[in-house]
N, CA, C and O of each residue as an XYZ file, in Angstrom:
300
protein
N     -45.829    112.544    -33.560
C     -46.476    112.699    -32.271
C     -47.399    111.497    -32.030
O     -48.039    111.084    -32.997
N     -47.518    110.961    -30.972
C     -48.361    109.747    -30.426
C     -49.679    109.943    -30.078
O     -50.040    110.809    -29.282
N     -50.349    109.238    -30.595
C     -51.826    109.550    -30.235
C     -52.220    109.503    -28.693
O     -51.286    109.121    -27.988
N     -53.177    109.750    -28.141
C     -53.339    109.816    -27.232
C     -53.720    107.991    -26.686
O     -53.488    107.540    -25.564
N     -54.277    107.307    -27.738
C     -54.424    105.691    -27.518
C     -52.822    105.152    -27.133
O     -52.566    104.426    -26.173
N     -52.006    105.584    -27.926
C     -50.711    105.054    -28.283
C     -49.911    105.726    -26.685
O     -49.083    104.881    -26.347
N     -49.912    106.539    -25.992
C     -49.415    106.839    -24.957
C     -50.063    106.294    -23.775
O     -49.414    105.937    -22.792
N     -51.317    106.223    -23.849
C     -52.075    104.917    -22.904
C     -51.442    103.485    -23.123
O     -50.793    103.099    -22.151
N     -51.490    102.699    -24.095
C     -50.909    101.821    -24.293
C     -49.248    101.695    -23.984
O     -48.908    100.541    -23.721
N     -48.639    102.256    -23.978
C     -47.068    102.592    -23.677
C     -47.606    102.918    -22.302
O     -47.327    101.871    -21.717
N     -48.068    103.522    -21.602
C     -48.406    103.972    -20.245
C     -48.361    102.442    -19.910
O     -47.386    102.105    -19.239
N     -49.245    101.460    -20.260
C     -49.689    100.292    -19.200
C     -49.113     99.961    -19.439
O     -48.346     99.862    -18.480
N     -48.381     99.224    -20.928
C     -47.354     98.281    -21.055
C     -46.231     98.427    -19.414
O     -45.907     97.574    -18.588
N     -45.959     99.728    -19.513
C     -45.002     99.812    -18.509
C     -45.069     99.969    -17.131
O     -44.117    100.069    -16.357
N     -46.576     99.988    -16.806
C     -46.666    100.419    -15.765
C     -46.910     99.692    -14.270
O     -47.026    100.239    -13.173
N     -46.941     98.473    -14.565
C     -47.038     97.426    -13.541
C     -48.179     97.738    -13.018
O     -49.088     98.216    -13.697
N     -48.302     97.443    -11.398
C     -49.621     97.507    -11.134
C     -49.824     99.121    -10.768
O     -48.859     99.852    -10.547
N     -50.981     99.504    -10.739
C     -51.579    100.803    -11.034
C     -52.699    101.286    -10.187
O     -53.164    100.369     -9.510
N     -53.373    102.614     -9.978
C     -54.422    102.485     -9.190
C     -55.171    103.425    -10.278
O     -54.348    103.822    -11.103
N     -56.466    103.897    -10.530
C     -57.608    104.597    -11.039
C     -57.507    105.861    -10.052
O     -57.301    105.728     -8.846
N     -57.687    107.204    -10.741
C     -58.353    107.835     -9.234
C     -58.990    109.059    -10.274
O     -58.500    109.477    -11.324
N     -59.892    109.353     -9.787
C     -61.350    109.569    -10.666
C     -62.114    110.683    -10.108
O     -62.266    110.685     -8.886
N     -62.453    111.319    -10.571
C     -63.849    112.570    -10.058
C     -65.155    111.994     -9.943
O     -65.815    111.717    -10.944
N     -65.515    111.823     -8.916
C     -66.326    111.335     -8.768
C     -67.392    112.308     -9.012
O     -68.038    112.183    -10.053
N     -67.687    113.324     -8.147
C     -68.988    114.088     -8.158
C     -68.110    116.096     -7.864
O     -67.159    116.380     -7.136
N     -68.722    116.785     -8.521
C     -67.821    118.288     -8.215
C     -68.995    119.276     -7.923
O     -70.091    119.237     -8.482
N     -68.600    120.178     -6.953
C     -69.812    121.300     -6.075
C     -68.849    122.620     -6.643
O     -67.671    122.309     -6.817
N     -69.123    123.725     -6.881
C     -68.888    124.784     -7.423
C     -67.931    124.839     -8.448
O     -68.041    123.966     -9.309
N     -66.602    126.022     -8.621
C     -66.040    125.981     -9.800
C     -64.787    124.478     -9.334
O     -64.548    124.096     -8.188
N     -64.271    123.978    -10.472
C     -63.458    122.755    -10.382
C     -62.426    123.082    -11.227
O     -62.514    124.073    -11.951
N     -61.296    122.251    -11.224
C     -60.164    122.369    -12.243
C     -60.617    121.469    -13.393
O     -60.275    121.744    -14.544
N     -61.607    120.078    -13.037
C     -61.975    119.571    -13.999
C     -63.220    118.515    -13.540
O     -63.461    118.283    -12.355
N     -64.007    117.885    -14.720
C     -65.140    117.590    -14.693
C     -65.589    116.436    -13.985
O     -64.526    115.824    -13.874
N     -66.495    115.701    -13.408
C     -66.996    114.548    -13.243
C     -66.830    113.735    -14.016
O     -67.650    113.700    -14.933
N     -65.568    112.585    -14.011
C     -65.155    112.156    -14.678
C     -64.036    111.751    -15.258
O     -63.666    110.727    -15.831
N     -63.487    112.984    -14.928
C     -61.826    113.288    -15.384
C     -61.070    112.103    -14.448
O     -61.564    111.869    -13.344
N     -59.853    111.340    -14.891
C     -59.188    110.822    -13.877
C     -57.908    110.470    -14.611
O     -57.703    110.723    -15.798
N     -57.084    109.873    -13.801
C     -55.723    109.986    -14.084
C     -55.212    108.327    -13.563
O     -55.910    107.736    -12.739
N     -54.190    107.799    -14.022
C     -53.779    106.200    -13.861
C     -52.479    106.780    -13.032
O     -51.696    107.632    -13.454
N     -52.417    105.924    -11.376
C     -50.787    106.259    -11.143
C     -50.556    104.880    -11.051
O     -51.318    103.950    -10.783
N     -49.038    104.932    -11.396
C     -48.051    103.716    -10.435
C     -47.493    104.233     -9.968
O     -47.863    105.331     -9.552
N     -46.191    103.725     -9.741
C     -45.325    103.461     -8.581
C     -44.315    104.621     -9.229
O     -44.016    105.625     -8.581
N     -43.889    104.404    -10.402
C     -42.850    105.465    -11.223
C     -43.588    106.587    -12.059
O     -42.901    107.587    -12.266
N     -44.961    106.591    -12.611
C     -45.221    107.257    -13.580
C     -47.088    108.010    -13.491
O     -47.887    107.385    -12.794
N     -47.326    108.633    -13.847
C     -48.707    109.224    -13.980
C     -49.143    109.743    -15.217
O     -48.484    110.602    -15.802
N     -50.731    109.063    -15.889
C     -51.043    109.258    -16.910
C     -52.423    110.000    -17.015
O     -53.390    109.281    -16.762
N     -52.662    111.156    -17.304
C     -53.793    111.840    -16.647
C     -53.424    113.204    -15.733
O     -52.424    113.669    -15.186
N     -54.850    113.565    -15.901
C     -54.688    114.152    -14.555
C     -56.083    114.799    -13.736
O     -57.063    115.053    -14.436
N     -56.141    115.023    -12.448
C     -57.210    115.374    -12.459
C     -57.904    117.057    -11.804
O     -58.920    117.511    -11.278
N     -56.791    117.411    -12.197
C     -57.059    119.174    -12.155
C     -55.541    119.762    -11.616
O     -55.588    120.991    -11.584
N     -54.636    119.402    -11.323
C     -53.117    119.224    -10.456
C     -53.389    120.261     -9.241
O     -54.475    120.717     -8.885
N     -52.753    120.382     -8.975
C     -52.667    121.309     -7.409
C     -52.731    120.298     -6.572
O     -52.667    119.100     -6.850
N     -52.919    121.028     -5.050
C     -52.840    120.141     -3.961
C     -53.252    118.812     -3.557
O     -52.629    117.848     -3.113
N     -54.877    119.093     -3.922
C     -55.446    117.615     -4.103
C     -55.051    116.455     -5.040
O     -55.266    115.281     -4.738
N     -54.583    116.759     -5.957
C     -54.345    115.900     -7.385
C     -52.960    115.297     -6.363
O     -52.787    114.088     -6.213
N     -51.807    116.619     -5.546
C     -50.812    115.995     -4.992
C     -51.316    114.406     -4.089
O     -50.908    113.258     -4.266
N     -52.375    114.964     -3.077
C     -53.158    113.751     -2.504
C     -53.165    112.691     -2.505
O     -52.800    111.761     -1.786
N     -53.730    112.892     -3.608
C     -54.288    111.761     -4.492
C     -53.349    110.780     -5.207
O     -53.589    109.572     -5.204
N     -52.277    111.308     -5.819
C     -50.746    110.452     -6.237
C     -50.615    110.121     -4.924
O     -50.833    108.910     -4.893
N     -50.398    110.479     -3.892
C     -49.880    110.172     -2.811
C     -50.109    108.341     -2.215
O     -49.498    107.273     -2.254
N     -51.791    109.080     -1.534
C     -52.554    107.816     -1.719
C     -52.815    106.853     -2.623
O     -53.000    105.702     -2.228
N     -52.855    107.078     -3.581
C     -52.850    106.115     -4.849
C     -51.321    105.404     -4.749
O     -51.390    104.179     -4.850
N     -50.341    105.783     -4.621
C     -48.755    105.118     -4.790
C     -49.178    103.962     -3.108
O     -49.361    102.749     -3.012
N     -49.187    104.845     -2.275
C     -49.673    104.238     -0.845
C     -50.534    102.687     -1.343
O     -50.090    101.616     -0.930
N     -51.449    102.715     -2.012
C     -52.431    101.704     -1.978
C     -51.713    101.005     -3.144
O     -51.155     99.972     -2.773
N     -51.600    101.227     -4.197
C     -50.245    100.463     -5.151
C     -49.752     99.487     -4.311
O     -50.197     98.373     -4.035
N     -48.335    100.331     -3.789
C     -47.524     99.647     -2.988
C     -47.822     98.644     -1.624
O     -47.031     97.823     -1.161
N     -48.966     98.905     -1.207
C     -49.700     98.164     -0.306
C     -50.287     96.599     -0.473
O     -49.927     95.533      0.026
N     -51.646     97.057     -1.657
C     -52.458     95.881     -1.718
C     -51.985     94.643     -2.352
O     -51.342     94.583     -3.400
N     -52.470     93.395     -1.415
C     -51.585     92.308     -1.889
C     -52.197     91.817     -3.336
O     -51.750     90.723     -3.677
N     -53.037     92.351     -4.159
C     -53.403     91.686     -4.921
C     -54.866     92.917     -5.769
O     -55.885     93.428     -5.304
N     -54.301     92.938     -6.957
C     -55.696     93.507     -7.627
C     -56.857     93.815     -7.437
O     -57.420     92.859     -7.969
N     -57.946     94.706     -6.919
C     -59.267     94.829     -6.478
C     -59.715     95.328     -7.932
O     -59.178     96.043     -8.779
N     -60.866     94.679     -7.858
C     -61.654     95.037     -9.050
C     -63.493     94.913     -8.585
O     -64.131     93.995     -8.070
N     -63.846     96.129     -8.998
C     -65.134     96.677     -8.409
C     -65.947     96.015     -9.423
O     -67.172     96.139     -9.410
């Protein structure tokens, strides 16, 4: 079984360009914490950040901005 480092690493190797998408701040009960986040590309998702509707969202937009931006943003 692969460590959890070792499936991150196999995650990026393959994953071309990618977006972050992250919990920022959470108000009553949550699927998961301030903090939690998940890596998408274009083919694959590593993470997650509670699944259901929003998490759908969120792949959504995240593939959207992938496939969009001409070039890497870095905060």
């Amino acid at each position: 079984m692969k460590s959890k480092v070792q499936r991150l690493r196999a995650f990026l190797a393959s994953a071309g360009r990618l977006a972050l998408v992250e919990v920022a701040g959470t108000k009553g009960s949550t699927p998961r914490e301030k903090g939690a986040f998940m890596l998408v590309s274009q083919a694959a998702i590593f993470g997650t950040i509670g699944g259901g509707q929003l998490e759908y969202m969120a792949i959504d937009k995240a593939r959207q901005m992938v496939g969009s931006s001409p070039s890497p943003l870095w905060g």
